[in-house]
HTML snippet that shows the backbone in 3Dmol.js (N, CA, C, O; Angstrom):
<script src="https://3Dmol.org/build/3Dmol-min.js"></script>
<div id="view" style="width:600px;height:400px;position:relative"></div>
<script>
const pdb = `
ATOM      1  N   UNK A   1     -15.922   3.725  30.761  1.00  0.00           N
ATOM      2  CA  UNK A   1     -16.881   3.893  31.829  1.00  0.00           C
ATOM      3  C   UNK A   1     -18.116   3.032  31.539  1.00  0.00           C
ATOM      4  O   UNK A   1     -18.411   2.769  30.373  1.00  0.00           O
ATOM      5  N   UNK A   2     -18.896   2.557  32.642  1.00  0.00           N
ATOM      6  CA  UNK A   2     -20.238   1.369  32.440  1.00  0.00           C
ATOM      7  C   UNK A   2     -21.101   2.577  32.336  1.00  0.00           C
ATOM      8  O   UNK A   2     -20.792   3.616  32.921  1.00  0.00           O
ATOM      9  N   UNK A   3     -22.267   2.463  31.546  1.00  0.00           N
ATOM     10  CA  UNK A   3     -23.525   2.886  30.841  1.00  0.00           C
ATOM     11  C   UNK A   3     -23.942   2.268  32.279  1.00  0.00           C
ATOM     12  O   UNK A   3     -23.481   1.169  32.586  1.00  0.00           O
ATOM     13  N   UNK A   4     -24.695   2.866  33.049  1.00  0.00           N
ATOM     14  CA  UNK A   4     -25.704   2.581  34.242  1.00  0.00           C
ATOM     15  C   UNK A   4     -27.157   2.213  34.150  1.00  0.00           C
ATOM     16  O   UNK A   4     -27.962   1.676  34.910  1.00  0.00           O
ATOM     17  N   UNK A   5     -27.183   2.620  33.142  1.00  0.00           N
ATOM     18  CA  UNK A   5     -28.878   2.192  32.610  1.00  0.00           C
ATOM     19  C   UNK A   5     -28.773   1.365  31.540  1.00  0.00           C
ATOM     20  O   UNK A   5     -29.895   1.152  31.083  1.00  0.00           O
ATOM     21  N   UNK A   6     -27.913   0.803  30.938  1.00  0.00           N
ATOM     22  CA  UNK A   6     -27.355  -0.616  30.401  1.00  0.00           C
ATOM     23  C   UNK A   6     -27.676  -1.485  31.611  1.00  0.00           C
ATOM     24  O   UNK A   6     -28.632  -2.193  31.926  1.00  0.00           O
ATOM     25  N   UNK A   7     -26.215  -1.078  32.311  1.00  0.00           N
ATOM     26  CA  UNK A   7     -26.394  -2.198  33.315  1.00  0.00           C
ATOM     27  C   UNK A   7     -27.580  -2.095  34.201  1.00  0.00           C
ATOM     28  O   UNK A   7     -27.663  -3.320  34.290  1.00  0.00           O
ATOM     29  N   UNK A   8     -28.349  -1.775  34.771  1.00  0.00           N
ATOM     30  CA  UNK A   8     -29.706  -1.431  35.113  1.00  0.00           C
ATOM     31  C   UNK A   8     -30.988  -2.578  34.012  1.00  0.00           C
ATOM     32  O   UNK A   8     -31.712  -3.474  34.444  1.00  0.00           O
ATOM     33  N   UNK A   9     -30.890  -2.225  32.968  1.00  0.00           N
ATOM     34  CA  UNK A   9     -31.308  -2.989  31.921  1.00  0.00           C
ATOM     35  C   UNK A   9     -31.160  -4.654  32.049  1.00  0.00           C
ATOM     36  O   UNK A   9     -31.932  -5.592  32.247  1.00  0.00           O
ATOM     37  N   UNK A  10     -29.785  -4.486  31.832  1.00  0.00           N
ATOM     38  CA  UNK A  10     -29.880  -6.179  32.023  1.00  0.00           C
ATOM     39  C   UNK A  10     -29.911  -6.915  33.650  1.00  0.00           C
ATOM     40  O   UNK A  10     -29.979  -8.122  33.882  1.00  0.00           O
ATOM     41  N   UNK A  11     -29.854  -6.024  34.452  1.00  0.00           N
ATOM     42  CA  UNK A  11     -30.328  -6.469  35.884  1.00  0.00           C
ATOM     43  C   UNK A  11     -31.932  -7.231  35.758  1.00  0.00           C
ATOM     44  O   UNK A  11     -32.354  -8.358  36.017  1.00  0.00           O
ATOM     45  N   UNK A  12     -32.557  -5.944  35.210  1.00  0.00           N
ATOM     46  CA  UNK A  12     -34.134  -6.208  34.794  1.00  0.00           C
ATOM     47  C   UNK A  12     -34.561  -7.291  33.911  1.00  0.00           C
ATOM     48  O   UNK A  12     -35.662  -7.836  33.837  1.00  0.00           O
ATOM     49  N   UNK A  13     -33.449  -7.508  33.234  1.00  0.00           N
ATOM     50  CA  UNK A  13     -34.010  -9.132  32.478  1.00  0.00           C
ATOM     51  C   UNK A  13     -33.695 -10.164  33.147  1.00  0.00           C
ATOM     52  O   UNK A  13     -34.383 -11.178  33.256  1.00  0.00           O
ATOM     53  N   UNK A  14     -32.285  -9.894  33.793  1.00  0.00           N
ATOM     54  CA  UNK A  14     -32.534 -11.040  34.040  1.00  0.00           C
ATOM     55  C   UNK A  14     -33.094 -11.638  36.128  1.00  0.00           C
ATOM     56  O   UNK A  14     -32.973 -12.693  36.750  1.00  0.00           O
ATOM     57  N   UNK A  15     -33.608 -10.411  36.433  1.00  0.00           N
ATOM     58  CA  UNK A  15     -34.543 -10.976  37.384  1.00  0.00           C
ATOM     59  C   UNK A  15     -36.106 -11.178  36.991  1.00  0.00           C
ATOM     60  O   UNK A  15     -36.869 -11.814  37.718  1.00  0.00           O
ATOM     61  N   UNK A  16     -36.626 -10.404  35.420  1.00  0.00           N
ATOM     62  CA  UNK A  16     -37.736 -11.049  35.230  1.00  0.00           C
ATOM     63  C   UNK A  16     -37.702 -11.992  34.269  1.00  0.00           C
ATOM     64  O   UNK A  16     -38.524 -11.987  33.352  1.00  0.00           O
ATOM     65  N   UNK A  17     -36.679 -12.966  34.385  1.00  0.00           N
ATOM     66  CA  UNK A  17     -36.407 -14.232  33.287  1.00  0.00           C
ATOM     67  C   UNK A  17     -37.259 -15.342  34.623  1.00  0.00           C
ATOM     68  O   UNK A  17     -37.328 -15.515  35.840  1.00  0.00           O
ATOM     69  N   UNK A  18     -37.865 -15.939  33.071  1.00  0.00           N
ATOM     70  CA  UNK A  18     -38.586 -17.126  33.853  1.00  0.00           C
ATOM     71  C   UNK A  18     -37.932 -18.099  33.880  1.00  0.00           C
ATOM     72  O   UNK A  18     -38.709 -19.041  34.034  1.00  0.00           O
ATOM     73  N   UNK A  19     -36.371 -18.633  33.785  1.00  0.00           N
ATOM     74  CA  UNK A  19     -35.092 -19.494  33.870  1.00  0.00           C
ATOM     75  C   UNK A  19     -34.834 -19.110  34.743  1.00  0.00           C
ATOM     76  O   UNK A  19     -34.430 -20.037  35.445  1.00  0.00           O
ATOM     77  N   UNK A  20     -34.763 -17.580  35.601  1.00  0.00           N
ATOM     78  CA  UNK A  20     -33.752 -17.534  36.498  1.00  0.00           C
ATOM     79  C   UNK A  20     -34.675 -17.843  37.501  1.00  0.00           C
ATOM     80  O   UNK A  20     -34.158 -18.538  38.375  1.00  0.00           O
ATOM     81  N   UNK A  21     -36.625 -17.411  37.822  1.00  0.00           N
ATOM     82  CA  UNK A  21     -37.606 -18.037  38.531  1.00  0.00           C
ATOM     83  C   UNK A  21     -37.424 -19.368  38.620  1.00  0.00           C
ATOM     84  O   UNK A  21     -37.874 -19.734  39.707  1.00  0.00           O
ATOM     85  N   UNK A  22     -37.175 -19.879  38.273  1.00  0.00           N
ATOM     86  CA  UNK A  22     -37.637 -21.675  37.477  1.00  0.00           C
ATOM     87  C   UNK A  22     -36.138 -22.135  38.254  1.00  0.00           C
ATOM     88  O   UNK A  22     -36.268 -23.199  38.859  1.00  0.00           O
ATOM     89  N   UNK A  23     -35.164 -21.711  38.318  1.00  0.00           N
ATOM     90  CA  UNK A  23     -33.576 -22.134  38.628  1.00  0.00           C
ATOM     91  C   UNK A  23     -33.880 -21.707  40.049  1.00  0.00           C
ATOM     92  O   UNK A  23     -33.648 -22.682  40.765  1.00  0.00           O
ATOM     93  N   UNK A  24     -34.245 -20.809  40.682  1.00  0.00           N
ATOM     94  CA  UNK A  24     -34.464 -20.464  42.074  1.00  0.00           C
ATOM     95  C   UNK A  24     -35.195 -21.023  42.651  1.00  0.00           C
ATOM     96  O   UNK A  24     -34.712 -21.795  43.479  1.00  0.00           O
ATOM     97  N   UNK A  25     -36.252 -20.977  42.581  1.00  0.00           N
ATOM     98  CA  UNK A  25     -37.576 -22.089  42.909  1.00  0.00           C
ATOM     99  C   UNK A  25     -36.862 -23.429  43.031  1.00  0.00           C
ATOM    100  O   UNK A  25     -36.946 -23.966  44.136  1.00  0.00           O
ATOM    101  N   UNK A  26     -36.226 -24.011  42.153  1.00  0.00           N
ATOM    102  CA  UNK A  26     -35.652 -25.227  42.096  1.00  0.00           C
ATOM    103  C   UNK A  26     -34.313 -25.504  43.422  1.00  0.00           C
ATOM    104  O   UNK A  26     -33.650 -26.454  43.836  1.00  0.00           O
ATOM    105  N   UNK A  27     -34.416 -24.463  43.626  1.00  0.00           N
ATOM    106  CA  UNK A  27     -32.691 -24.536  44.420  1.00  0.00           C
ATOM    107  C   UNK A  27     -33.806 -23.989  45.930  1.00  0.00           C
ATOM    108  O   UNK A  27     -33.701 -24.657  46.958  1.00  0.00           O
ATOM    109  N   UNK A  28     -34.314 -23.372  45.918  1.00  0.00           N
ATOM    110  CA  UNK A  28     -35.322 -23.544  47.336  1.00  0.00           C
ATOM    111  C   UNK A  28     -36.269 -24.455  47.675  1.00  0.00           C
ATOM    112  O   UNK A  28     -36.358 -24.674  48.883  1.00  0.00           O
ATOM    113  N   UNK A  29     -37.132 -25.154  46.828  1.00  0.00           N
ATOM    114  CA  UNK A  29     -38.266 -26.115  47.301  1.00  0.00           C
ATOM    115  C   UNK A  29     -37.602 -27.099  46.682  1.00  0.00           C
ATOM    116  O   UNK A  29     -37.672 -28.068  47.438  1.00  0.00           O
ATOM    117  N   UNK A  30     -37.081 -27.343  45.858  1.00  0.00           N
ATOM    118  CA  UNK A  30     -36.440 -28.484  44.945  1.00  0.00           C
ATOM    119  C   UNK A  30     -37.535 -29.289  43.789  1.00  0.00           C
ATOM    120  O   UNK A  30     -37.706 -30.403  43.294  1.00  0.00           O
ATOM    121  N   UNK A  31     -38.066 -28.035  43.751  1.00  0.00           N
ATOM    122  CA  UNK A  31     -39.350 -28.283  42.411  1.00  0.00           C
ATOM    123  C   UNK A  31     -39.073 -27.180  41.583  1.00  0.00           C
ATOM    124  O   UNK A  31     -39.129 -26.001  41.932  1.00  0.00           O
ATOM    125  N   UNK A  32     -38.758 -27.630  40.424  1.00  0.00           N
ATOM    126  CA  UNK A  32     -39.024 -26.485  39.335  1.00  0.00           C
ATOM    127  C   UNK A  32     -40.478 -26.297  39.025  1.00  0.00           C
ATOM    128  O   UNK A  32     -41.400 -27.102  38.891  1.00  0.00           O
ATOM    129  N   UNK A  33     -40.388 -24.684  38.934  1.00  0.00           N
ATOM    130  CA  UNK A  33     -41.693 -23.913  38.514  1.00  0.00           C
ATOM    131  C   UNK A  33     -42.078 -23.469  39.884  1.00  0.00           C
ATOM    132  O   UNK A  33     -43.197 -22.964  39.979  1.00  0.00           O
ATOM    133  N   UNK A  34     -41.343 -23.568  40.978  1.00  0.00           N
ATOM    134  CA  UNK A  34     -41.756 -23.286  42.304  1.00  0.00           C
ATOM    135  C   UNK A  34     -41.437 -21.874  42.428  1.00  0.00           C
ATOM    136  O   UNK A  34     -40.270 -21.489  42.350  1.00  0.00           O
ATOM    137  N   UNK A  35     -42.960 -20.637  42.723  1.00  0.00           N
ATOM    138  CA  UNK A  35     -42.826 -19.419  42.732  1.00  0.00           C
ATOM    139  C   UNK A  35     -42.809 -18.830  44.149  1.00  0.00           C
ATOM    140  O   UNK A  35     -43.726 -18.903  44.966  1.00  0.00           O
ATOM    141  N   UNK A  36     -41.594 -18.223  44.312  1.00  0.00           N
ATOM    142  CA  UNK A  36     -41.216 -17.637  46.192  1.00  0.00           C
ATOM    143  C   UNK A  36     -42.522 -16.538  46.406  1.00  0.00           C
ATOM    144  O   UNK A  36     -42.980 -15.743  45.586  1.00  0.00           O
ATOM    145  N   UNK A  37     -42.885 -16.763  47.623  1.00  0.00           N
ATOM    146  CA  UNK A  37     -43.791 -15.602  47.599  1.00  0.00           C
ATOM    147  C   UNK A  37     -43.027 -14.910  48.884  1.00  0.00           C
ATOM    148  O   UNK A  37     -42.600 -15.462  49.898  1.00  0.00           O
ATOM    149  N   UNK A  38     -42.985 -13.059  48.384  1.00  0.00           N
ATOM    150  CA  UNK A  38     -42.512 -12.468  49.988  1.00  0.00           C
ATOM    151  C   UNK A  38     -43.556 -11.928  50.573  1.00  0.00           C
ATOM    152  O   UNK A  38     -44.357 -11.434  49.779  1.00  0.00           O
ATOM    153  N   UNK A  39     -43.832 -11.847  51.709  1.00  0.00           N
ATOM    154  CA  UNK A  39     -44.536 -12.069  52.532  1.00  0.00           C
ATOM    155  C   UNK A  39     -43.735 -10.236  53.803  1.00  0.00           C
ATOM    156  O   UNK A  39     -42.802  -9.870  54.518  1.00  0.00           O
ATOM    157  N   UNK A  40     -45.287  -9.734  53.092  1.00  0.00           N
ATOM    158  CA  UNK A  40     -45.027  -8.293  53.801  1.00  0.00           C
ATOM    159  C   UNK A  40     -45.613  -8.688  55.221  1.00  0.00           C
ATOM    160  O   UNK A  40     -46.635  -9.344  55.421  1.00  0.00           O
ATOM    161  N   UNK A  41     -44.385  -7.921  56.565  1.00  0.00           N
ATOM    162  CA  UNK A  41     -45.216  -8.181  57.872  1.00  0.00           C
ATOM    163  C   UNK A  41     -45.311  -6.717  57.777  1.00  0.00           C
ATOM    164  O   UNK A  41     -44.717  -6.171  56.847  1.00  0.00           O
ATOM    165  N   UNK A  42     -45.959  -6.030  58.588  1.00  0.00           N
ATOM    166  CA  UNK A  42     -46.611  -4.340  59.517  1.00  0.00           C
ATOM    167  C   UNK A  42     -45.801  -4.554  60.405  1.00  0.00           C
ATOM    168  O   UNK A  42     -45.638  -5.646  60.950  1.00  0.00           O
ATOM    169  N   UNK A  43     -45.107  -3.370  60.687  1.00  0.00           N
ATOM    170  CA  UNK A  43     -43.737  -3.511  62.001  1.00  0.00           C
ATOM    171  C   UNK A  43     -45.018  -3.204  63.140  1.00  0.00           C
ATOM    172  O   UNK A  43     -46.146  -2.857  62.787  1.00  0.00           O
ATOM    173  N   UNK A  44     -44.716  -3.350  64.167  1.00  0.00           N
ATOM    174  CA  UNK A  44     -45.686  -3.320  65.077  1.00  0.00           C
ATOM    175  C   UNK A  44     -44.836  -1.749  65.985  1.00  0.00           C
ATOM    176  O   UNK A  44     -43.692  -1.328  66.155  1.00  0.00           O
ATOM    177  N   UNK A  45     -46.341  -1.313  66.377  1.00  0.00           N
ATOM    178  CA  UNK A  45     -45.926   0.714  66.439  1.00  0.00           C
ATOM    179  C   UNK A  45     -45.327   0.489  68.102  1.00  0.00           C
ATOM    180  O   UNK A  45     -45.951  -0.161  68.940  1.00  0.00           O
ATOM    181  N   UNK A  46     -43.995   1.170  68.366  1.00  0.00           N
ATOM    182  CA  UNK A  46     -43.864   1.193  69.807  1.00  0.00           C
ATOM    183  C   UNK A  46     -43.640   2.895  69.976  1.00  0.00           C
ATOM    184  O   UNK A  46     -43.418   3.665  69.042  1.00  0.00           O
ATOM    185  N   UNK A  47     -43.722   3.144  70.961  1.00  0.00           N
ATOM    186  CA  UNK A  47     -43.585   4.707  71.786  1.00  0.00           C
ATOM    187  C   UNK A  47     -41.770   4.256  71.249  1.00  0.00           C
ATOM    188  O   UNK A  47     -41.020   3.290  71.387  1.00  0.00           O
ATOM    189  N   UNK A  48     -41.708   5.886  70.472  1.00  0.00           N
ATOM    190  CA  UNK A  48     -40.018   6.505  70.555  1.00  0.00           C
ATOM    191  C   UNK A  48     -39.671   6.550  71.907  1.00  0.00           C
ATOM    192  O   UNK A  48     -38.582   6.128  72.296  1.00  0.00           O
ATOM    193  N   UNK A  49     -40.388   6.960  72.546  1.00  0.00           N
ATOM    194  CA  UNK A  49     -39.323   7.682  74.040  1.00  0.00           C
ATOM    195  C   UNK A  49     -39.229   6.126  74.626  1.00  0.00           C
ATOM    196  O   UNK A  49     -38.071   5.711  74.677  1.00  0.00           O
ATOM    197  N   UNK A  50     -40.380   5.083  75.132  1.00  0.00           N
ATOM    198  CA  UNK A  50     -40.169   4.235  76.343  1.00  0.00           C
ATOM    199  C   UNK A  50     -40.117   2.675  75.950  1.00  0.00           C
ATOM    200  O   UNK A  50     -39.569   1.773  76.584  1.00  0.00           O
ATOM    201  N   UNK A  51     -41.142   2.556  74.206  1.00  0.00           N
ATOM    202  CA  UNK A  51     -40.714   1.571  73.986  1.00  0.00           C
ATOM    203  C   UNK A  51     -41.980   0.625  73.956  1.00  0.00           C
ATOM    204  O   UNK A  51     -42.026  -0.392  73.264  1.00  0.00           O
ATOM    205  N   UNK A  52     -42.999   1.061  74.774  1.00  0.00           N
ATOM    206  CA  UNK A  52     -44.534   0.818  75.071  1.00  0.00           C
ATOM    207  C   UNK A  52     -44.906   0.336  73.786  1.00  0.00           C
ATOM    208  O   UNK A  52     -44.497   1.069  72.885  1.00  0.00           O
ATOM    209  N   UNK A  53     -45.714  -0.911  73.312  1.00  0.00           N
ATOM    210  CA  UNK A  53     -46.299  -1.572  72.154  1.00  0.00           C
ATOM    211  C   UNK A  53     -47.532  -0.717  71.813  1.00  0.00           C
ATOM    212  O   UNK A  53     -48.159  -0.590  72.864  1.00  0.00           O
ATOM    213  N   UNK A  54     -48.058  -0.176  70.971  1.00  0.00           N
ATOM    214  CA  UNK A  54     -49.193   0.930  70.968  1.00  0.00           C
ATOM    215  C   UNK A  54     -50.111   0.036  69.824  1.00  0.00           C
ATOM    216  O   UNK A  54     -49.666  -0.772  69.009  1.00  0.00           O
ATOM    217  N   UNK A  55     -51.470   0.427  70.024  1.00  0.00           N
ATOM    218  CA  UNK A  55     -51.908   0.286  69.200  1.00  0.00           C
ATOM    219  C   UNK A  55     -52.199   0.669  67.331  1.00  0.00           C
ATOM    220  O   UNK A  55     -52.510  -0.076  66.402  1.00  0.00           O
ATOM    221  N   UNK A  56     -51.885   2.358  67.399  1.00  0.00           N
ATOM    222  CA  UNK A  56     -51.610   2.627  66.271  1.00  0.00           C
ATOM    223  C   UNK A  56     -51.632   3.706  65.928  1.00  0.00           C
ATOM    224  O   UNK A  56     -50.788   4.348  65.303  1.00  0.00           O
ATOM    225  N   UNK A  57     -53.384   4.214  66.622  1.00  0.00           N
ATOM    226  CA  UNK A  57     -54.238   5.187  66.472  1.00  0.00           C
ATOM    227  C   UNK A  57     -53.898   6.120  68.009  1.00  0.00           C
ATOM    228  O   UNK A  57     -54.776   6.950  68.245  1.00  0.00           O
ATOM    229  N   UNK A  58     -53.120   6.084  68.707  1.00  0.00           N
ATOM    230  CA  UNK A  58     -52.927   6.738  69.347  1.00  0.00           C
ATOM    231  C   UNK A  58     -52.360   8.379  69.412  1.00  0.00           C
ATOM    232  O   UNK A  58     -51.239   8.336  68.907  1.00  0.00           O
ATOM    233  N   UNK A  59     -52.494   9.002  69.591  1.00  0.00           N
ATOM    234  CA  UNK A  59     -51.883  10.872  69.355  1.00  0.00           C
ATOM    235  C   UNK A  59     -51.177  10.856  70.529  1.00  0.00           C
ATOM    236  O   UNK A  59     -50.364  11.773  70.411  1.00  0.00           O
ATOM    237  N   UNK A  60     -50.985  10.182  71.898  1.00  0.00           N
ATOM    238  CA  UNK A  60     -49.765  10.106  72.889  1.00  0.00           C
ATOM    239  C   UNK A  60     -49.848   8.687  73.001  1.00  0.00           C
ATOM    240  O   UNK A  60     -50.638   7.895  72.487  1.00  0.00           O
ATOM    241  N   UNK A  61     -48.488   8.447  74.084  1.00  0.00           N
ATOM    242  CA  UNK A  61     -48.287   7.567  74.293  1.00  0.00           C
ATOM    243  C   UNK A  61     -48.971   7.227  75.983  1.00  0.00           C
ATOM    244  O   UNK A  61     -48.443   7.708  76.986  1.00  0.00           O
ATOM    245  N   UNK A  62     -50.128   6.384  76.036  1.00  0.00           N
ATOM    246  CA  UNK A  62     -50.602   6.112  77.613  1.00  0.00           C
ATOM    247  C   UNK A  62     -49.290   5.910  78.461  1.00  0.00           C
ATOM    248  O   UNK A  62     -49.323   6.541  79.517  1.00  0.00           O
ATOM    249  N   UNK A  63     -48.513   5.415  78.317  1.00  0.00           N
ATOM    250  CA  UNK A  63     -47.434   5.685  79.405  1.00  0.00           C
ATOM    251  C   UNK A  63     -46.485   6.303  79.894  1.00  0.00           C
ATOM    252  O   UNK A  63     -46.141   6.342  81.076  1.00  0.00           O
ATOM    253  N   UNK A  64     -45.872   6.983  78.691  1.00  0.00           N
ATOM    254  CA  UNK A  64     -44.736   8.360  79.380  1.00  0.00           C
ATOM    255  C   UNK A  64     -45.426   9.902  78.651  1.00  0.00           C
ATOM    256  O   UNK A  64     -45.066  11.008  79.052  1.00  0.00           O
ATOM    257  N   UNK A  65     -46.695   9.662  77.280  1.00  0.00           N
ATOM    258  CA  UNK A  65     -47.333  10.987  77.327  1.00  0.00           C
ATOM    259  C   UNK A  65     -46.607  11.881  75.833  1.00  0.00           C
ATOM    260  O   UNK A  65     -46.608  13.080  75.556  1.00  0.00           O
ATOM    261  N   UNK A  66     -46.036  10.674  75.097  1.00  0.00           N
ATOM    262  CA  UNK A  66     -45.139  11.033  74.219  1.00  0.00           C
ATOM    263  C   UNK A  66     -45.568  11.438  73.274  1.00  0.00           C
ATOM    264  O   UNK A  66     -46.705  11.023  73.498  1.00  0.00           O
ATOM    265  N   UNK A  67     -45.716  12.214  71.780  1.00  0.00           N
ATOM    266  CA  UNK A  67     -46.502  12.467  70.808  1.00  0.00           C
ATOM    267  C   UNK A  67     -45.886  11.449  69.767  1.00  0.00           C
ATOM    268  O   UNK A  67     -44.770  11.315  69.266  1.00  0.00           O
ATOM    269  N   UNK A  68     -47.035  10.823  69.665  1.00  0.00           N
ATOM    270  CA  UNK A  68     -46.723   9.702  67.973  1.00  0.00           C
ATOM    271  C   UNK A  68     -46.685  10.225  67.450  1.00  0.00           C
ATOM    272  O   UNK A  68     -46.894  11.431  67.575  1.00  0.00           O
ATOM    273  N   UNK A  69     -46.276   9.403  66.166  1.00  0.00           N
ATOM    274  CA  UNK A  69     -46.441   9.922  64.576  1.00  0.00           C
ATOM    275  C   UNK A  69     -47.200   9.316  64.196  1.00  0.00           C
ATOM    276  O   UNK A  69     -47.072   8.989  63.016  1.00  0.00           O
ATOM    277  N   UNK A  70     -48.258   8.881  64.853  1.00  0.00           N
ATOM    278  CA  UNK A  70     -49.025   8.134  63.902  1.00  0.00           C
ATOM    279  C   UNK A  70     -50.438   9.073  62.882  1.00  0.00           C
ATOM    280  O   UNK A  70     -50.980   9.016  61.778  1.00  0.00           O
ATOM    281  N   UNK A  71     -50.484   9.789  64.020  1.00  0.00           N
ATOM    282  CA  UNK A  71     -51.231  10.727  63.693  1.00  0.00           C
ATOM    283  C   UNK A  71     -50.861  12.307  62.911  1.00  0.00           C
ATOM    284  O   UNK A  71     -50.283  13.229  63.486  1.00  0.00           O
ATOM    285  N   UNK A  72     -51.342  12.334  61.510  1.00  0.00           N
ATOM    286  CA  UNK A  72     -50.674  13.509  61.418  1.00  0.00           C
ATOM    287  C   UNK A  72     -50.726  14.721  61.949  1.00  0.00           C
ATOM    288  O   UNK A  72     -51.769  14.931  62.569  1.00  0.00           O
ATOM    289  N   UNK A  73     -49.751  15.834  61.913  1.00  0.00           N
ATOM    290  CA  UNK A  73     -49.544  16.538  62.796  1.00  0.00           C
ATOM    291  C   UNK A  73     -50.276  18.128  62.232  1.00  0.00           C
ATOM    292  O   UNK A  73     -50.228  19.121  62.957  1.00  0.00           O
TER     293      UNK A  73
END
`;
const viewer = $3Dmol.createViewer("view");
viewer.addModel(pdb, "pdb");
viewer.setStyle({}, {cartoon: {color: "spectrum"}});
viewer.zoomTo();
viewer.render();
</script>
């Protein structure tokens, strides 16, 4: 049977190996030492029921009257 936190272990080296950065970077920009940056977007808030783009801060929805979650309850 595989040890899971073995393998877990060496997952962790070798995505924080600076060869395997340095080999990736290289195979995306075609420069070694080239560091990927990810790039968090904010999903943008719509009404569950209709679909309406909301601003955020809303407790209903101005068009069908729906209760967000944005607000806790």
């Amino acid at each position: 049977m595989v040890n899971a936190s073995a393998v877990q272990g060496r997952m962790n080296q070798i995505q924080n190996s600076d060869e395997i950065a340095n080999l990736f970077g290289k195979l995306v920009s075609g420069k070694s030492g080239y560091k990927a940056v990810i790039e968090v977007t904010k999903p943008t808030p719509k009404c569950e029921k209709c679909g309406k783009i909301l601003e955020g801060s809303e407790k209903f929805c101005p068009e069908c009257g729906q209760p967000t979650s944005f607000v806790k309850k």
